[in-house]
C-alpha positions, 0 to 999 in steps of 0.5 A, a space after each residue: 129806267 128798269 122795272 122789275 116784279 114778281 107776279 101772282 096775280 093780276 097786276 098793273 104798273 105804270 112807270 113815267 120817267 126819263 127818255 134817255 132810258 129804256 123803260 124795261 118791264 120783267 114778269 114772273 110765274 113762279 108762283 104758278 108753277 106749282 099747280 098741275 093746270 101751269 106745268 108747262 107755263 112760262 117760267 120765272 122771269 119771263 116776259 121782257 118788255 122795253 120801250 124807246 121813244 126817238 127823239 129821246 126827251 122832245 120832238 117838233 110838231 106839226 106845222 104847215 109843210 112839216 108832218 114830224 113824227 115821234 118812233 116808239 122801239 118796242 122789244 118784247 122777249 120770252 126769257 124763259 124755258 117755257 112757252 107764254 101765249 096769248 101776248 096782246 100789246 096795246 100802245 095809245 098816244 095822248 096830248 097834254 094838256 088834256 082835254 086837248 083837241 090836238 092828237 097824235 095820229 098812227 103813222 107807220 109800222 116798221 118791223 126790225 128786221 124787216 123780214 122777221 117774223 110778224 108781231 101782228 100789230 094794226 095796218 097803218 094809214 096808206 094816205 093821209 092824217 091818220 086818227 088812228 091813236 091806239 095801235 094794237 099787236 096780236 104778237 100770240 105765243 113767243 116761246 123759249 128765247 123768242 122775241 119781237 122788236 118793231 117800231 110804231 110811228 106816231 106823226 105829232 101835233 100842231 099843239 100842245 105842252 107834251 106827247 105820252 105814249 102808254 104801252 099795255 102788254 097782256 098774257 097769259 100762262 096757259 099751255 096753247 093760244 086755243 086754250 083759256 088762260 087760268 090766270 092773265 097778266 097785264 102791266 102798263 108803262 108810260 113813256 112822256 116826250 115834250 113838244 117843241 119848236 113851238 115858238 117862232 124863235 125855236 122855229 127858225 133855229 131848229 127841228 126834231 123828227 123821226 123819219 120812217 125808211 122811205 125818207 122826207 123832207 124837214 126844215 127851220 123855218 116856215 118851209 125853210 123861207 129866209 128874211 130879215 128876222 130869220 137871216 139863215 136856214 136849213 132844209 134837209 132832204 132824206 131819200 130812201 134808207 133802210 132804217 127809222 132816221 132821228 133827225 135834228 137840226 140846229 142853227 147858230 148866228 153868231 155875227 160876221 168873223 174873220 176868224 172862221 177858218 184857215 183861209 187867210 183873210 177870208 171873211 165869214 158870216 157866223 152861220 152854223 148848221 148843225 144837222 144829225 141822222 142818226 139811226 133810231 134803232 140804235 143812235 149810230 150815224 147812217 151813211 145812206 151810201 150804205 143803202 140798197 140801192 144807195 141813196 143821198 141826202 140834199 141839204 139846201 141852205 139859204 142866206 137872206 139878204 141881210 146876212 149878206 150884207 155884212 160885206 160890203 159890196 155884197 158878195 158875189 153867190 160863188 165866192 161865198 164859201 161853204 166849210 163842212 166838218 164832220 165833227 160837230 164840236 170841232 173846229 171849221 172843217 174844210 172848204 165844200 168843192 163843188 160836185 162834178 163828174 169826178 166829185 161826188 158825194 162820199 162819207 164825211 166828203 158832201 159837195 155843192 151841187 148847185 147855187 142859186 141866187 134870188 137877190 135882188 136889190 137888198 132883198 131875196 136870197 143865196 141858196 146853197 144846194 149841198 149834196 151828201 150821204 151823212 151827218 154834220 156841220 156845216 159853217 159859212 
């Protein structure tokens, strides 16, 4: 979506729309620059504002053992020749419906890069919920060419149908930041994001969250636990990266086939994981082989006991085989080795790094310990 206005005056806009598009907002002075006092303001088309929600269009909530976050990319740029001052961006969550006790609490700053210069916004809680839900960056002069981009990230919550995030920006043409502004400018624009896995069904089957660099942990099911309902999960680990991670998860069950794979007459399960980390800076898929230091991502996936007993005698944990391909859509991928001294994780190649076994009798579990420096599916 992009919105576009000349200014005269004192003007507000509000745009909703779909996730999947920037919402870019574009401010003009023109009409300023015939006055003495506006000389050295900024010229016509000045201000340029983009904001870019991670997930695109939904996110999880919160729920017991699972803090999901959604990231807002915010790009601030002066496109003119001249200098703007006193640029003062406000970003405030909100949930629907309203009233609605449950909010979206500011979670974490992130600058990009994360040595470039400084866009002054509001610290972010060291510990704990935060209740901070309007975050405010005193960015002060961008001059010619000059741009901010950041990232602020808002932890979801337990409840509720939708998550709006309002972005404010306001300047002013006057001639320094010490100066009082002869005329000032504010737009605004909303960004609507909808709450997900709600239903135990959804919940069991899939998961939606930003993650900030430091990584996190995030899983289907109640803290990734497997049974009778629920036959297969998938937790995912994230260690240290570089960059702001949009993440997902979602698993299929189709039944047990003999048809899953090249081996011949190796009989399958019908559980698929699909799992994407995708940088949410720009969509592209992270190799966390990549970071520095380098770094992986653990994947434990567990199958309940009523999975298992699709074959019959129930299996033992290490002839289950484990099929990796790194092309979501594709065909079953190759078998995942086992790790070892010599087989470590590298990109588009994960191994298992461990099997435990809780079963017993005809209840408990397999799990599958899988570790990997990308993205893809995984079948069984």
């Amino acid at each position: 979506m992009h919105t576009s206005a000349n200014l005269g005056a004192k003007a507000s806009h509000r745009t909703r729309g779909r996730l999947a598009l920037a919402t870019t907002v574009t401010m003009s002075l023109a009409a300023l620059m015939a006055s003495p006092t506006a000389a050295r303001a900024a010229a016509a088309s000045d201000l340029y504002m983009t904001v870019d929600a991670a997930p695109l269009d939904s996110v999880s909530v919160s729920r017991t053992g699972l803090v999901a976050y959604a990231a807002y990319k915010v790009h601030l740029e002066n496109r003119g020749g001249n200098t703007i001052n006193q640029v003062v961006f406000v970003g405030t969550t909100s949930v629907s419906p309203s009233p609605n006790v449950n909010i979206a609490g500011y979670a974490y700053f992130v600058n990009l890069p994360a040595n470039g210069p400084d866009p002054g916004c509001t610290s972010a809680p060291t510990s704990g919920s935060s209740t901070i839900t309007s975050v405010k960056c005193n960015v002060g002069q961008l001059q010619s060419h000059e741009f901010r981009d950041f990232f602020l990230l808002f932890e979801t919550p337990h409840a509720g149908a939708s998550l709006n995030f309002k972005a404010v920006v306001d300047f002013s043409e006057g001639n320094s930041s010490d100066t009082k502004p002869a005329n000032f400018f504010t737009r605004e624009l909303d960004k609507l994001l909808g709450l997900t896995t709600v239903e135990t069904q959804d919940v069991n089957s899939a998961v939606k969250t930003v993650l900030p660099p430091k990584g996190g942990k995030f899983f289907t099911g109640q803290d990734g636990a497997v049974n009778s309902s629920n036959v297969f999960s998938t937790s995912v680990q994230l260690q240290t990266s570089t960059v702001v991670t949009d993440n997902n998860v979602l698993e299929t069950v189709d039944g047990a086939t003999s048809t899953c794979s090249a081996i011949a007459g190796y009989f399958c399960f019908g559980l698929h994981s699909k799992i994407n980390i995708d940088n949410a800076a720009n969509g592209q898929k992270v190799y966390f082989n990549e970071a520095t230091p380098p770094s992986e991502v653990t994947i434990t996936l567990r199958q309940d006991a009523a999975s298992l007993r699709a074959k019959s005698p129930v299996p033992s944990i290490g002839s289950v085989k484990i099929f990796y391909t790194p092309d979501q859509a594709g065909p079953t991928g190759s078998e995942v080795p086992p790790c070892s001294a010599t087989v470590v994780p590298i990109p588009d190649h994960p191994c298992v790094a461990a099997r435990n076994s809780y079963l017993k009798g005809s209840k408990g579990y397999y799990e599958y310990v899988i570790r990997a420096v990308d993205n893809g599916r995984f079948d069984m």
